[in-house]
C-alpha positions in Angstrom: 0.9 -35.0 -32.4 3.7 -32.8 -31.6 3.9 -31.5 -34.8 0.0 -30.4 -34.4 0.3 -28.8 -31.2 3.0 -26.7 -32.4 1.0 -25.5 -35.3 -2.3 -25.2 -33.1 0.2 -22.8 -30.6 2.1 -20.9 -33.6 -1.6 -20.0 -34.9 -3.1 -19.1 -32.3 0.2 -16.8 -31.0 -0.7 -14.9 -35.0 -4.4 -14.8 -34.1 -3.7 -13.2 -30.7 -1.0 -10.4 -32.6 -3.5 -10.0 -35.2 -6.1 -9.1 -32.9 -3.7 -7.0 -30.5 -2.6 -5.1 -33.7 -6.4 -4.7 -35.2 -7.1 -2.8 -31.5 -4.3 -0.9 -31.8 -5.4 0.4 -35.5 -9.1 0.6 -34.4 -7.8 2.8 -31.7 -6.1 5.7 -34.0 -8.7 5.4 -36.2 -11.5 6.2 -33.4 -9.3 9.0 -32.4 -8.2 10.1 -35.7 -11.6 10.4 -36.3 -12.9 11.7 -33.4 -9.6 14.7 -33.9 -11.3 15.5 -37.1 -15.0 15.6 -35.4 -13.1 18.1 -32.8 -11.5 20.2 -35.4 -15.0 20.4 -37.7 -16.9 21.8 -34.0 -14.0 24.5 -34.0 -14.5 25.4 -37.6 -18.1 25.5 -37.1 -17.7 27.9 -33.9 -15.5 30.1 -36.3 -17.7 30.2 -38.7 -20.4 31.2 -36.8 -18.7 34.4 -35.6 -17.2 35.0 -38.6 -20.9 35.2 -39.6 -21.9 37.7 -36.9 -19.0 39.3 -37.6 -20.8 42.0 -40.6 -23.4 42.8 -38.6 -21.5 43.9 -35.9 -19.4 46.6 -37.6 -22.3 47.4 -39.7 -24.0 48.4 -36.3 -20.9 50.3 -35.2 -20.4 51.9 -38.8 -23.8 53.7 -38.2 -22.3 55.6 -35.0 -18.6 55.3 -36.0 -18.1 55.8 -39.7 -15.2 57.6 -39.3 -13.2 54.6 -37.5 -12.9 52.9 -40.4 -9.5 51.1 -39.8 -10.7 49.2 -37.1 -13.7 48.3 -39.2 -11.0 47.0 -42.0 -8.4 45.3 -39.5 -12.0 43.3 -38.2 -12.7 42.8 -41.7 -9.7 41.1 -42.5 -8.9 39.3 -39.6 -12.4 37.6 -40.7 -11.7 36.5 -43.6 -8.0 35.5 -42.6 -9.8 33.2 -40.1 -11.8 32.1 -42.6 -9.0 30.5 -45.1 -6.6 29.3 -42.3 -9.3 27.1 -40.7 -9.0 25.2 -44.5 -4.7 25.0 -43.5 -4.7 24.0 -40.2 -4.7 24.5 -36.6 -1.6 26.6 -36.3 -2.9 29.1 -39.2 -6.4 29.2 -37.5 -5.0 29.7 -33.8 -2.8 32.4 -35.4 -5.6 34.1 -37.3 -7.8 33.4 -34.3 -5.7 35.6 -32.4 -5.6 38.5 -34.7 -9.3 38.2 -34.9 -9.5 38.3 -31.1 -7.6 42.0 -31.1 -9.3 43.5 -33.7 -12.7 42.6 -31.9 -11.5 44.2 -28.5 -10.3 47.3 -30.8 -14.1 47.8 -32.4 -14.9 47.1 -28.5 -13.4 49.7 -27.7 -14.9 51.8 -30.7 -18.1 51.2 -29.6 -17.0 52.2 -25.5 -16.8 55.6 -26.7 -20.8 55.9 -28.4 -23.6 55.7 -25.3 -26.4 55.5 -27.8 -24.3 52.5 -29.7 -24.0 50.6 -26.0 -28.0 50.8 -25.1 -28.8 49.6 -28.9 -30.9 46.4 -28.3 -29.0 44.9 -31.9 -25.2 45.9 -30.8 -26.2 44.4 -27.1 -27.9 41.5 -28.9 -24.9 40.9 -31.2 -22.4 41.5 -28.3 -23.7 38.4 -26.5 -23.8 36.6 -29.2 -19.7 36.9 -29.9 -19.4 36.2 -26.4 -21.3 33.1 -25.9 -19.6 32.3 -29.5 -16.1 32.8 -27.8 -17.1 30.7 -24.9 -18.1 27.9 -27.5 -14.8 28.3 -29.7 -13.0 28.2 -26.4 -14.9 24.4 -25.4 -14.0 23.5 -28.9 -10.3 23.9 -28.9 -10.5 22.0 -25.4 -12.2 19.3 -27.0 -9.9 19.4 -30.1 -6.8 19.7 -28.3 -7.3 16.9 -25.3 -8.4 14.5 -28.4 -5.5 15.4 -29.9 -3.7 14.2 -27.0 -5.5 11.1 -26.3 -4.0 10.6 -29.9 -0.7 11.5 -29.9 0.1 9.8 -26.7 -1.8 6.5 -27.8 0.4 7.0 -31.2 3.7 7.4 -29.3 2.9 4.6 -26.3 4.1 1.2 -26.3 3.6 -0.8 -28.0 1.4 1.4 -30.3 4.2 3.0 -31.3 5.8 -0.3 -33.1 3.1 -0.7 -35.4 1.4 3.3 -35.6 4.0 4.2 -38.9 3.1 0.7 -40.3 -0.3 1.1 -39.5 -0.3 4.6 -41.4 -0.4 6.7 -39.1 3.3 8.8 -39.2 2.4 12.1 -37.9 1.0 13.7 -34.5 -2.1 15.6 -35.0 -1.7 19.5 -35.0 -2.5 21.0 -31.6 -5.0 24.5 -32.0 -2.5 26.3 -29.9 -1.8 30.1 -30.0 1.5 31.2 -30.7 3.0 32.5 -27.4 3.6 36.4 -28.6 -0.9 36.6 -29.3 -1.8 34.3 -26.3 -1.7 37.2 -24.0 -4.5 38.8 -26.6 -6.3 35.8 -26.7 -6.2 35.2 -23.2 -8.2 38.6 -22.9 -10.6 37.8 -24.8 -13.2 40.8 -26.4 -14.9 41.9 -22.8 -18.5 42.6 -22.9 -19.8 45.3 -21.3 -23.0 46.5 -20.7 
């Protein structure tokens, strides 16, 4: 009888590891996944004002045509932000920033053309890039605190025994602007009226 007691305790000691280690993996992969929900709202955000983006400085070329380096810088800020949101969250948050001066620079274009300011499409699109801002903005919240939430979970024992066998060997990417454009950032395009 001995000898079946033992085996009833060894099995269920393996039942009880398997099931602490199958909620551990379910774990990353909820917030592996929900880190890759997070970072598809902040591409969608992007996207969105990327896409607002040519009507915008097609409404200021029609007062401003002869500013037309600010309208290129915007230009290719757009499309850098574009391509880094298919590298990563450090190459987006980088391009985001340069995106984020070159819109306070056609900003300040359009300060300077009265009849521009009252246009109902420029006030229209205006808002617009600002309530988009204010969305990108909740986005890299929610990105970056579920990137937390993984990281730590990752990194926390006894997670952390069984994360790099479980597959998962890295920390997610935070969407974090480097330090030198967070000042730009952290003013972001102001919209007046």
């Amino acid at each position: 009888m001995s000898g079946l007691v033992i085996a009833m305790v060894v099995i269920i000691v393996l039942v009880v590891i398997a099931v602490i280690i199958a909620g551990m993996y379910n774990g990353l992969v909820r917030l592996n996944v929900k880190a890759q929900e997070a970072w598809s709202g902040i591409t969608v955000q992007l996207k969105r004002r990327a896409d607002l983006i040519p009507n915008l400085v097609e409404s200021v070329k029609g007062y401003a045509a002869h500013e037309s380096g600010v309208f290129e810088k915007v230009t290719e800020a757009r499309s850098a932000v574009m391509n880094a949101t298919q590298v990563g969250p450090a190459a987006a948050a980088h391009a985001e920033g340069e995106l984020t001066g070159a819109l306070k620079s056609l900003f300040a274009v359009a300060e300077n053309y009265p009849d521009l300011k009252a246009s109902q499409n420029f006030m229209d699109l205006q808002a617009q890039i600002a309530d988009t801002e204010d969305k990108v903005a909740a986005s890299r919240r929610f990105y970056n605190s579920t990137v937390t939430l993984f990281n730590t979970k990752r990194k926390v024992f006894p997670t952390n025994i069984f994360a790099n066998m479980l597959g998962f060997t890295q920390d997610k990417e935070f969407f974090d602007v480097p330090e030198g454009e967070r000042q730009a950032v952290e003013q972001a395009p102001e919209v007046k009226f």
